[in-house]
N, C-alpha and C positions, 0 to 999 in steps of 0.2 A: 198865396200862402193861407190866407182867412180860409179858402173854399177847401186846399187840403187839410184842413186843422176840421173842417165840416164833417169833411167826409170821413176822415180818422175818427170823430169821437161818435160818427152815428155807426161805424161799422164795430167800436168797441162797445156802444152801447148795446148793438142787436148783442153782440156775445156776453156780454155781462149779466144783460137785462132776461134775456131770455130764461136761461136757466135757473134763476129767479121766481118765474114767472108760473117756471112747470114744476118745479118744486113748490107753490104754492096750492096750485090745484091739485097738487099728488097728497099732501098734509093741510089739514086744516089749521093744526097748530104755527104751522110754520110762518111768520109775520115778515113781510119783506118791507124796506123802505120805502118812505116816498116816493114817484119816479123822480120829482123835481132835484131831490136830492141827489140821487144816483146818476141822473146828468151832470151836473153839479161838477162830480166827483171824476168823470169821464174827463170832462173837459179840462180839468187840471191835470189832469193825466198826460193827456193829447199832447197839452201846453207845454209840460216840463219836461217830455220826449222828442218834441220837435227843438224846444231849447238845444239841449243837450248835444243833438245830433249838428246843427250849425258850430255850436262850440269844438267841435273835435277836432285839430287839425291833421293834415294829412299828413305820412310820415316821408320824412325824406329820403330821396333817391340818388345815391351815389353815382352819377353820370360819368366821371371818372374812371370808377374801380369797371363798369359794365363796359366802355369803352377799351380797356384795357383787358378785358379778359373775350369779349366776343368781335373786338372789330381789330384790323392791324393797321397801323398810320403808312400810309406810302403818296409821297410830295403833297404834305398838307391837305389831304383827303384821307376819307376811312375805305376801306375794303370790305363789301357786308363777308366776313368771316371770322369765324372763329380763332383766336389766339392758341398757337403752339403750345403743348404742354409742357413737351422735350423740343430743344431746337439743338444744331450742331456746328452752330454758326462760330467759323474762329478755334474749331475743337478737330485734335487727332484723334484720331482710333485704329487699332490693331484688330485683325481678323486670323483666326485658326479655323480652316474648313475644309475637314476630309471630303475626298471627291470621286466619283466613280466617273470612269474614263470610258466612252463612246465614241463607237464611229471611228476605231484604231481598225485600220485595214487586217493586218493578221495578228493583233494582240488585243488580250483584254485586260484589267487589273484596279488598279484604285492609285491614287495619288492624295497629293495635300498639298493646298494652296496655305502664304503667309503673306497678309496683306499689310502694308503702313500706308495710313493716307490720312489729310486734311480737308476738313470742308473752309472752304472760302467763304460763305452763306448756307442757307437750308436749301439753295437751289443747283448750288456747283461746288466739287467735291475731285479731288485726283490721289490716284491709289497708286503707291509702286505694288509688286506683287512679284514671289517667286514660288511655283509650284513644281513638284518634284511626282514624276509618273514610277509607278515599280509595277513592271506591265510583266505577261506571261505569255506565250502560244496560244488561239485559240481554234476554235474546230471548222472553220472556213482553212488556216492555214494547213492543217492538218490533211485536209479533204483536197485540196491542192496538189501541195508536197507527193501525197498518192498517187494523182493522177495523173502529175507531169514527169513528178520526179525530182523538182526542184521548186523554190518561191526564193525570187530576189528581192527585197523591198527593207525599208529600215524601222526601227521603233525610236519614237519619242521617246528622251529621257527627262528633260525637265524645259521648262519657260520661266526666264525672267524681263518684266516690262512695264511700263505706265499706263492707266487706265483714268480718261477721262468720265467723271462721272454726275448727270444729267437727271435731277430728281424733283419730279412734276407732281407728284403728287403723296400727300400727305392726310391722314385721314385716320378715324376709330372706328371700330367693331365691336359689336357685345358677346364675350364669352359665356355660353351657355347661360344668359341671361343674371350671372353675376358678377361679373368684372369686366370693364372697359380696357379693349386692348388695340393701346395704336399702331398705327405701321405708316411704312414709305415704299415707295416704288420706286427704283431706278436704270435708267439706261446707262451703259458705258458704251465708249470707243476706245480700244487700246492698239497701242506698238510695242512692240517687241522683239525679243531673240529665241528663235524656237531652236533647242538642242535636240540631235536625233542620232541615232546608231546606225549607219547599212551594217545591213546583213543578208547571209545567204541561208535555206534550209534545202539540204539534198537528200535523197535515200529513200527510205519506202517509210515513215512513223508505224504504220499498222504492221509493219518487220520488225520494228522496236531497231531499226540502224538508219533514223535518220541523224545527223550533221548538220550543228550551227556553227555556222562560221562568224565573227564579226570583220567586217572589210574595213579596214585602216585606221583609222583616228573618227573620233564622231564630230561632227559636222554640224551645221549650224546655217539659220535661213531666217529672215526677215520675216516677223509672223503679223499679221492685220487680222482684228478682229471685234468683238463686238459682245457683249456681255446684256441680261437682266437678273435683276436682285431684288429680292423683297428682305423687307428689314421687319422685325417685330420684337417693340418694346418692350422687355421684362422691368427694367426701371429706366431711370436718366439717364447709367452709366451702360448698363450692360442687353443685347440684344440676340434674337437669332436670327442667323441671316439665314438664305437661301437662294443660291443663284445659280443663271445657267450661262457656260461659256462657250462661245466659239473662236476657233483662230486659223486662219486662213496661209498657210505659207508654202515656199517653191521649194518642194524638195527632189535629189539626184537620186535617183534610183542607177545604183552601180552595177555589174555584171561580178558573178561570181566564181566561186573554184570550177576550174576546166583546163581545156587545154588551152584558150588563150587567154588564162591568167597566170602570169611570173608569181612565183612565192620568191618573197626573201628570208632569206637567213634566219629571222626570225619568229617565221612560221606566221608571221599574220599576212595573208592572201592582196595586192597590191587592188590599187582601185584602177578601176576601168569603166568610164561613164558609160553606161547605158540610154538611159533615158531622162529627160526632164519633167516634171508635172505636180501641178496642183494638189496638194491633200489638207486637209484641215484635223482639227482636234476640238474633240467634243467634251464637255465636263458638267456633270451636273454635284454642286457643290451645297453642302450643308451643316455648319456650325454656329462659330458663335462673334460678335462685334465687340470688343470694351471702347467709349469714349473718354474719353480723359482733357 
């Protein structure tokens, strides 16, 4: 401590003294002090700055609040991570999310998904949901119907089912460099009841005389599928979502108006199995989440 108290007052002494010094050979007039004195004067300088700085204590540091805000407690250990801002742990939330419809074998259109569901934790989460399709002819069917003369196949009218859901990851973004905007990732597994229409189209379309028929009562098939969603926080309560779905189910592709189709009485054309097979239903969906 002696040798830094040295070396501080000869290093304030060069600066003090110095300028002193040239400012006397620059003026005659100019009378500077003793040096003896000007040491003097250094070293109680030196003295009641290094006092000072011993005296100051250091300020304290809430190890608690910083604990609580950067690290998460899991079985009596910390997590090096960051604390949740928004969590949804123990919270419902409702979903409205208009949806455009892909991957309909000869229809196109838009639908709308209604979601209610619960998070267990911020890591598992399960959604009922029922979405409703309002689909149209598109120009594959159209280009079909043409060329054969006919297209037997059905439309999706709507899905209602339970979706398990599987959310890994949580995390923030910097909007355009001035606002912090969080998000989650999620996977789903869901079952279901996929509703659907047979139908037949005959005739020429580019004649302006084709004919749709609907074949019997609409029909209904065990759907599996598989869902991802991004979430983005607008506040605590309110979100937009953005997801993609797929769903997998067995549908009867029936045989339509001919000669070996009986009509009854009441003009709608009777079903006659055709064929069995695989089709799935595509959605890519985008609105909005409330938590509550």
């Amino acid at each position: 401590m002696f040798k830094m108290k040295n070396i501080l007052g000869t290093l304030m002494l060069i600066a003090f003294f110095n300028p002193v010094q040239a400012l006397s050979q620059e003026d005659d007039a100019f009378q500077t002090e003793p040096v003896k004195k000007v040491r003097r004067k250094v070293k109680r300088r030196a003295k009641t700055s290094s006092s000072s700085l011993n005296n100051v204590s250091p300020k304290k540091v809430d190890v608690q609040s910083l604990e609580k805000k950067y690290w998460a407690p899991k079985s009596g250990k910390f997590k090096v991570i960051q604390n949740r801002t928004y969590t949804k742990t123990k919270k419902f939330h409702l979903s409205i999310l208009p949806s455009l419809m892909l991957n309909e074998e000869y229809s196109e259109g838009f639908g709308l998904v209604a979601g209610l569901g619960y998070y267990f934790n911020d890591r598992w989460g399960l959604e009922g949901e029922f979405q409703y399709m309002s689909l149209e002819d598109n120009e594959l069917q159209d280009a079909v119907v043409d060329l054969s003369g006919f297209v037997d196949g059905s439309r999706t009218t709507n899905y209602i089912g339970l979706t398990g859901k599987f959310m890994p990851l949580y995390a923030k973004m910097s909007w355009l460099g001035s606002r912090i905007v969080y998000f989650d990732l999620s996977f789903g597994v869901s079952l279901g009841l996929m509703n659907y229409q047979p139908r037949r189209v005959s005739g020429t379309v580019s004649a302006g005389n084709a004919v749709t028929d609907d074949l019997g009562d609409p029909q209904n098939a065990i759907a599996l599928g598989f869902e991802i969603s991004q979430s983005f926080y607008l506040s605590k309560h309110l979100l937009i979502r953005a997801d993609y779905k797929q769903r997998f189910f067995n549908e009867q592709v029936y045989q339509g108006s001919g000669s070996a189709v009986s009509t009854p009485t009441d003009g709608v054309p009777a079903l006659i199995e055709k064929e069995e097979r695989i089709q799935d239903s595509i959605s890519l969906n985008l609105g909005l989440t409330y938590i509550f």
